[in-house]
C-alpha positions, 0 to 999 in steps of 0.5 A: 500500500502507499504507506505515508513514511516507510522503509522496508525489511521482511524477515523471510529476505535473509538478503534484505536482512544483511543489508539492514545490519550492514547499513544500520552498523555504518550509520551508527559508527558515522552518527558516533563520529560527531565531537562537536556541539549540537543541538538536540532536535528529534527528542524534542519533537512532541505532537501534542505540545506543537499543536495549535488545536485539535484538528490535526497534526503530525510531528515525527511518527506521531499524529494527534487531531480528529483529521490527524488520519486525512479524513478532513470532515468525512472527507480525504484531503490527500485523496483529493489531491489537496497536498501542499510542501511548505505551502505550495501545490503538491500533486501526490503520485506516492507518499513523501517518505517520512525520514525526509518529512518534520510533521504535517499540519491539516488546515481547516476551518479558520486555520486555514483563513489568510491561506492562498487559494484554499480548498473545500476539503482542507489542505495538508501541508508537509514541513521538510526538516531543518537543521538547526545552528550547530549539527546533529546527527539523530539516531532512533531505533523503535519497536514498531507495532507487532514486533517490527524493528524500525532505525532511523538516521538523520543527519543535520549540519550546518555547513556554513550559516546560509547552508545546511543539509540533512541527510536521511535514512531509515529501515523497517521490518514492518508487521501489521494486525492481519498477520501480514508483513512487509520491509522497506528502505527510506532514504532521502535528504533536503538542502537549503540555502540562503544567499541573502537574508531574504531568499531562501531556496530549498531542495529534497530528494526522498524514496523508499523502496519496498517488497515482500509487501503480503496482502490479507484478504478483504472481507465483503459479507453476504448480506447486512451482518458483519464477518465473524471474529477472527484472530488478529496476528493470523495471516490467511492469505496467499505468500506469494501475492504481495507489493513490490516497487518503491516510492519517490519524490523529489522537488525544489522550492524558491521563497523570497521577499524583496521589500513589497514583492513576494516570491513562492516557487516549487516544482515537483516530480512524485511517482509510485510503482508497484512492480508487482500487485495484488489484492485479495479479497472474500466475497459473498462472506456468510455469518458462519465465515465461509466465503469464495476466495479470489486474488487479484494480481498484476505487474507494472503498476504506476503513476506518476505526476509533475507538478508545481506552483508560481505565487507572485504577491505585492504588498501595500500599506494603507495606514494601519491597514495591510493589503496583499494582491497575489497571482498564482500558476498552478500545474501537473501532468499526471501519467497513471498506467494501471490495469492488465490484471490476472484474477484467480477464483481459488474456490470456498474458504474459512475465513481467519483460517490459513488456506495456502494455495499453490500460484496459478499461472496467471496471464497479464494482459495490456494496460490502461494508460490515463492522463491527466493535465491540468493548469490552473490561473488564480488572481487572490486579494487579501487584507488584515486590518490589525484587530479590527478585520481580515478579508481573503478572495480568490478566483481561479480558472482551471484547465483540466484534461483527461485522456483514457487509452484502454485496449481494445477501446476508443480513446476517451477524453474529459475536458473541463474548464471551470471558474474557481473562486473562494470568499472569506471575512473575519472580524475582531469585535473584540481582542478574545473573539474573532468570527468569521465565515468562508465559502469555497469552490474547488475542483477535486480528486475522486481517488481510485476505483477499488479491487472488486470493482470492474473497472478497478484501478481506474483513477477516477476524475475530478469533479467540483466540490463546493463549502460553506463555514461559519466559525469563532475563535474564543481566547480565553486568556494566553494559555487557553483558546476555543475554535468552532465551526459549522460547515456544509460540504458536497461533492459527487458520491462514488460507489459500487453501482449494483447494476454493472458492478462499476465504481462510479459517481451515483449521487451526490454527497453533503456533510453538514457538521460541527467541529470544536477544538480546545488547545490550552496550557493550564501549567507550564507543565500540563498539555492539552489539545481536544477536538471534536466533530458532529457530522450529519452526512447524507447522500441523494440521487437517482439511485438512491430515489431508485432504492439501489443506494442508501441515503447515508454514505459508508465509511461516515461516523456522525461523532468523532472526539479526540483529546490528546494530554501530556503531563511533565512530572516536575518531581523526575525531571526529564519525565512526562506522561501522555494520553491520546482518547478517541471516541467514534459513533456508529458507522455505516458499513454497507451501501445500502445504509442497513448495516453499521458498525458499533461506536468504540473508544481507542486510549492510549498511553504512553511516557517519555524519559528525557536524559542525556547518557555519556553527554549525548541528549536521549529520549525513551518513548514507551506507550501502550496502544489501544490499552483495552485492547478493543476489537473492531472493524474498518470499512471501506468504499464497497462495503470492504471489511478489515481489522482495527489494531489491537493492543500493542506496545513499542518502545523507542530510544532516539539519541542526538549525538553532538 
């Protein structure tokens, strides 16, 4: 899968095996080699005393925030292509690995106002990593989930005072709740210079590669009941049907200020391959859990997208008054080549019961070959009068092309040039309360069609999505501050149309929500950040009037609450304690809306030990996930059954050796 930060190892590769202890011992012996003055900075990072609310974010391995996952109000902001690198366009093929990335941020609501040109389902913005004034070089070796081993190196140095690389690397032998496993190998590094004060150009390169990746079976039941339980940990898939391939970016960016004239540039190339693919799944899964077994396979799989943005803004002073005109480029040239699939049916099986089979031979046929460009013009205005009022206004004017080559077919082509716009004001009636609201309109990615859907793969197109927000930001006093807002989304809904099994746009779908965040710092020595959304999600149409879909989308959950707290023990110095709470409703787990799954409550806890061993600043991190240890399901777009995790420990020590 496209895993958001990975690195790879299998226990069954003796070969990966040696490569990991050979590298791990290089990279330990040069992070042992630093004797002059550093600064620690991985074992600081700490996501819950970071955030400025509860709606997302992510600093290092850690997330905390009802969006934290990239579900931004019932929606996917990565899959609707709304990715941002240090505030700039960023079309994503693969995930930017994580040894190269700081944290992300999900902006949403009012921390979104005064960004340029935003979008209806929120904006995920990486942060590359820095150095800092002196060099580091950080080691981390964790216990991942289930057992797996991870390592990871980063090198910061400052070469002079306007130069500074970071060199990054990271192994994981990765082992997943459905007994499946899989290794990978990140490795990456991100260049900054600055010339002058005011310019500063950027450079990164990230990979990772990955193999042995196994797939479990995905579980459709037979009719509205859920699949039996199953042992966690117990793989029942096929060996030989799994992912290979890797995960590449890389990319510049340009930021200057020259007095009233601003400058943001970035170009970047993304792409992800699987060399070799499968997807297995369960259908017609009956209450005593016996289905028919089917396994999906493919080779040659991959996508890939150039994009990048130009942003040129003035800035005017009007007495007390700051106005700013910006105009705006954006672009990408997106290539997906998918398809030629080899499907075996390999006949009745129990379901969570280890069925080996021998490999089929399995015949590829052509792939499909999809194109996308688009560009987009953008003029934005923006003022910010201090205290008193802020406005933001954009309107954009999208060119977007769509080519599909599929064999045996006629070439079919999509051509939409749709006006764009955004709208939003906040005044300050007093200096705790500031009120706002927004509208926007965007054209957004749809994803991909699933496994078991006849046009599976397809990389469906985008469509126009449209939002309507308003909101308050209370601060209560320094340490203490309120967000809220009621929100009203639609896009097109997609699911599997029952008449020709084809995964497709059948309605339209609205989420009209509440979302509330609390951050607040009682103590210097207490933490908290809260977040919390009501959501009323519904879908309308032809085929829901026609009884062929229910009125509610899968997958949604009307109430989701996640509440982060860290807690320094000022007694053991270097000592702090931390829990994350998350609590979600009902979902709907099947296409006709008669089937859900029941609410559930996550907490984990989890410590943090601060001291230096032989002069080098270290950091052990132990935590408990899914302390009571609940079992549960995830549902997917076609009504697709997996695992939730359950109860696991790590464990983690991170040195930053000076």
């Amino acid at each position: 899968m496209d895993h958001a930060r990975r690195a790879p190892h299998n226990p069954r590769a003796a070969g990966a095996r040696a490569v990991k202890r050979f590298l791990g011992t290089t990279l330990l012996f040069a992070c042992g080699a630093w004797d002059s003055p550093a600064e620690a900075q991985r074992t600081q990072e700490n996501a819950a005393r970071e955030a400025d609310d509860g709606f997302g974010k992510s600093v290092g391995n850690e997330s905390i925030g009802i969006y934290a996952g990239g579900e931004v109000r019932g929606f996917s902001a990565t899959a609707a292509g709304n990715n941002r690198i240090e505030g700039l366009y960023f079309d994503r093929a693969g995930a930017v690995t994580d040894v190269i990335v700081r944290g992300s941020t999900v902006r949403v609501g009012l921390s979104a106002f005064g960004y340029p040109l935003p979008a209806p389902t929120g904006i995920v913005d990486l942060e590359l990593r820095r150095t800092g004034e002196r060099a580091v070089a950080s080691v981390q070796l964790n216990s991942g989930d289930y057992r797996g081993t991870d390592l990871i190196v980063d090198a910061a140095i400052p070469v002079t005072d306007r130069l500074s690389v970071n060199f990054d690397g990271g192994l994981y032998d990765d082992e997943y709740v459905n007994g499946a496993d899989a290794w990978f190998v990140s490795y990456g590094g991100v260049a900054r210079w600055r010339p002058v004060d005011a310019v500063e150009l950027t450079g990164f390169f990230g990979r990772y590669d990955y193999g042995d990746e196994e797939q479990a079976p995905v579980l459709y039941p037979a009719g509205d009941h859920l699949p039996p339980k199953v042992e966690r940990r117990r793989f029942f898939g096929q060996q030989w049907a799994d992912w290979a391939g890797h995960s590449q970016n890389l990319g510049a960016l340009v930021k200057a200020s020259l007095g009233s004239w601003q400058l943001a540039a970035g170009g970047f190339n993304s792409r992800f391959t699987r060399d070799s693919y499968a997807s297995a799944w369960y259908s017609d899964v009956s209450r005593e859990g016996v289905g028919r077994s089917f396994l999906l396979s493919g080779v040659d799989q991959r996508a890939a997208s150039s994009s990048g943005e130009i942003r040129i803004s003035r800035a005017f002073a009007d007495g007390p008054r700051r106005h700013w005109l910006l105009t705006s480029v954006r672009g990408r040239d997106v290539r997906t080549d998918y398809g030629g699939y080899a499907l075996a049916d390999l006949g009745a099986a129990e379901v969570g019961v280890p069925d080996p089979r021998p490999q089929p031979d399995l015949a590829y046929g052509p792939l499909t070959h999809d194109r996308v460009r688009q560009l987009s013009y953008a003029l934005g205005y923006e003022m910010r009068w201090p205290n008193v009022t802020e406005v933001n206004l954009g309107v954009t004017r999208s060119d977007y092309s769509k080519i599909v080559r599929q064999p045996g077919l006629p070439e079919a082509r999509q051509d939409e040039r749709p006006w764009l716009w955004n709208a939003a004001v906040a005044v300050m009636p007093t200096n705790q309360l500031t009120l706002f609201a927004a509208a926007t309109r965007g054209l957004e990615e749809s994803g991909v069609a699933p496994a078991n859907a006849v046009n599976r793969g397809e990389a469906l197109p985008a469509l126009r999505t449209r939002q309507r927000e308003l909101g308050i930001r209370y601060t209560l006093s320094a340490n203490w501050r309120l967000v809220a807002a009621v929100f009203d989304i639609a896009k097109p809904y997609f699911e599997i149309d029952r008449t020709n099994a084809a995964y497709r746009a059948l309605g339209e779908v609205s989420h009209k929500g509440v979302e509330a965040s609390l951050s607040a710092r009682p103590y210097e020595s207490l933490s908290i950040v809260a977040g919390a959304v009501l959501l009323h999600p519904r879908v309308s149409g032809q085929a829901v009037d026609d009884g062929r879909l229910g009125n509610r989308p899968i997958g949604r959950t009307g109430i989701l609450i996640d509440t982060a707290i860290d807690y320094r023990l000022g007694w053991v110095p270097g000592l702090s304690l931390d829990l994350r709470a998350t609590h979600e409703g009902r979902r709907v787990a099947n296409a006709a809306g008669t089937l859900e799954l029941a609410a559930r409550s996550i907490l984990d806890i989890g410590a943090r030990y601060r001291t230096g061993i032989g002069g080098v600043p270290t950091l052990f991190r132990a935590q408990v996930k899914n302390v009571g240890d609940v079992f549960g399901w995830k549902v997917s777009s076609g009504g697709g059954f997996t695992l939730l995790q359950g109860r696991r420990a790590t464990l983690s020590v991170t040195a930053d050796f000076q």
